[in-house]
N, C-alpha and C positions, 0 to 999 in steps of 0.2 A: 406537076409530077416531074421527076427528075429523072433524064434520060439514062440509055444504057450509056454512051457515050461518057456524059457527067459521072454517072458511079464507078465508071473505068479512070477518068481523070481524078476523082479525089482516091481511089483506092490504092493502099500501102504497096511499095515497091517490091514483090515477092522475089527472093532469092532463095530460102531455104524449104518448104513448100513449095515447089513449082504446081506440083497435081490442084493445088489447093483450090477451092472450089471458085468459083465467082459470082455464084447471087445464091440468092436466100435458101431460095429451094432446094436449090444444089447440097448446101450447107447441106439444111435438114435431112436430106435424100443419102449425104456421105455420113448421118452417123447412125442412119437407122443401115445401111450399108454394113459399119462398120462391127455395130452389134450383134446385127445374122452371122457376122465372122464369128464371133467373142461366142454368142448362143451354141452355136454349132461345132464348138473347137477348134476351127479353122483359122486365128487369128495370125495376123502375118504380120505383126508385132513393126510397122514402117514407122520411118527417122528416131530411130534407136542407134543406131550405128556412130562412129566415131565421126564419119562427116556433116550429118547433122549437128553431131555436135559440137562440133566448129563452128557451123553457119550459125548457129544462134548464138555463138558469142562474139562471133564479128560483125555481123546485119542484125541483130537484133531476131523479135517473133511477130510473125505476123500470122495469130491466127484465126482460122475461118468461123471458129463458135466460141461464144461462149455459155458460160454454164455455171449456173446455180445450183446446189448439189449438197446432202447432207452429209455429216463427217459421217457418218458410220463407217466402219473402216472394210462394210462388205461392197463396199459401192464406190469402186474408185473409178471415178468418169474415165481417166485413159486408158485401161483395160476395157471396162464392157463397151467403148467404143472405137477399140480399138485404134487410138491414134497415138503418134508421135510426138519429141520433144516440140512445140512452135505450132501444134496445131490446135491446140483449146487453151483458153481463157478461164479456169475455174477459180467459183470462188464454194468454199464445204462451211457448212454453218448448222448446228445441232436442227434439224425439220427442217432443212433447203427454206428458210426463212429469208424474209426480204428485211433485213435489220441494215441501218443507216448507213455503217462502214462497206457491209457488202453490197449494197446499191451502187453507192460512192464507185468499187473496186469493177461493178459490172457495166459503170458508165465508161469506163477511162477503156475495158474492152473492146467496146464496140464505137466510142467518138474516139478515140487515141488510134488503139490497135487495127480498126477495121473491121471486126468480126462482123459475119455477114447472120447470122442467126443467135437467138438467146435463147436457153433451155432450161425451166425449170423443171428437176429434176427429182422426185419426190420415190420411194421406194418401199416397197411390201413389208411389212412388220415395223414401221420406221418406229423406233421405241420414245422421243420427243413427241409424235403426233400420240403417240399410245398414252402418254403422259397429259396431255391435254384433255383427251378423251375420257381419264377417268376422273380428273381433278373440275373438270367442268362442272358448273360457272365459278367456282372459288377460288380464290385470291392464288396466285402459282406465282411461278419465275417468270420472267420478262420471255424469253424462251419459249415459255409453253403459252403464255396468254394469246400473244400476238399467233397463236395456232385458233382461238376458239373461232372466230369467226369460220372458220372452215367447219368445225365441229359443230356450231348452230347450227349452219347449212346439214351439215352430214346426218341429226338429228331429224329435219325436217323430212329429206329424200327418204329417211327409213321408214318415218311413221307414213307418211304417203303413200310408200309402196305397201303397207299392211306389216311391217316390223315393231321390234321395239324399239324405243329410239335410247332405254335407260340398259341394255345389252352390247355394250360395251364390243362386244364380238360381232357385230353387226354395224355398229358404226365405224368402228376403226378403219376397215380399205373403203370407205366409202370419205371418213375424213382425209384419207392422207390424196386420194385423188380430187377432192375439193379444195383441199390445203396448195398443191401445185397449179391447181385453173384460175384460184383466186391472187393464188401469187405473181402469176404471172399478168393477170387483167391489171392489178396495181401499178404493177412494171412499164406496162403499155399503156399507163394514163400519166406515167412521167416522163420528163426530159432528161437526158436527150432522147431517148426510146419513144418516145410517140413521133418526134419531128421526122427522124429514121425511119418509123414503119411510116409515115405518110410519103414519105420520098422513095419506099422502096427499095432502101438500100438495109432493110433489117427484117426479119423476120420473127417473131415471137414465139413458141410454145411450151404447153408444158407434158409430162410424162412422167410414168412409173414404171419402175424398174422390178422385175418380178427377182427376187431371191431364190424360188423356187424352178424356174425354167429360164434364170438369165436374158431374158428377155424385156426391152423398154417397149411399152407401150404408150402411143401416140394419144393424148386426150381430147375431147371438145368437150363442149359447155353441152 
């Protein structure tokens, strides 16, 4: 296990972030922090200003999270959590999908950058998981396939609980919150992201972002 000491000695030289968090928890605790700002309309809109934005073109970003996130363009990570230029690592991909490039761009995050947590970030009505959902099992886009496996799951959970699993309105929040647990378990059976969370110096989860009351909710399995 790797000490607090060791995760202070490899971690990036903070200059433009000072507040920035320093372990995992923290991470995760500063963006569910940040989105009771964003939920509640209280957002205090930090390192937006002109001196931030110097520092990050003179020192570079060092930020505390990163995050996997769908393009929809209602769900922009540094609004509903409220942070600043140099504080997230986002990578937006049509269903917050774990596709080769965007892995590739969530590794260099968190071995490169630092980032002390990873968040996949999946959201209400997500219209790719809605696409999966009704195209399932038949041949689709690269896009919506690599969503069924969530969809098989979301199928099973329904008919389980006494649903239908061929109502499409019943599976869908149930795929899109199985589509970010599953994606994120993937994440956390590769490298570097598995050697990280055995070291403790990473955190994993995932979540869903409500459309309707702005608020992310925190998942388990």
């Amino acid at each position: 296990m790797v000490t607090p000491a060791h995760l202070a000695a490899a971690a990036p030289t903070v200059y433009c972030n000072p507040n920035r968090p320093t372990t995992p928890a923290d991470a995760l605790a500063a963006l569910a922090a940040g989105n009771d700002l964003w939920a509640t309309g209280q957002q205090e809109h930090p390192g937006e200003d002109s001196t931030r934005r110097s520092c990050v073109d003179q020192y570079g970003q060092t930020p505390f999270a990163a995050i996997l996130s769908c393009s929809d363009s209602r769900v922009p990570p540094e609004l509903i959590f409220d942070q600043g230029l140099g504080d997230l690592f986002v990578v937006r991909v049509a269903g917050n999908s774990d596709t080769l490039v965007g892995v590739q761009s969530l590794a260099y995050g968190v071995d490169h950058l630092g980032a002390l947590a990873l968040l996949v970030l999946g959201h209400q009505k997500c219209g790719a998981v809605n696409e999966a959902v009704k195209s399932y099992p038949r041949p689709a886009a690269d896009f919506v396939r690599i969503i069924y496996p969530a969809v098989r799951k979301a199928r099973i959970i329904v008919r389980q609980s006494g649903g239908d699993p061929n109502n499409p309105d019943l599976v869908l929040p149930v795929a899109i919150n199985q589509h970010a647990l599953l994606t994120a378990v993937r994440l956390g059976s590769r490298q570097p992201f598995r050697s990280l969370v055995k070291q403790g110096a990473l955190a994993i989860a995932a979540g869903v972002y409500s459309l309707d009351n702005q608020t992310v909710t925190m998942l388990t399995s």
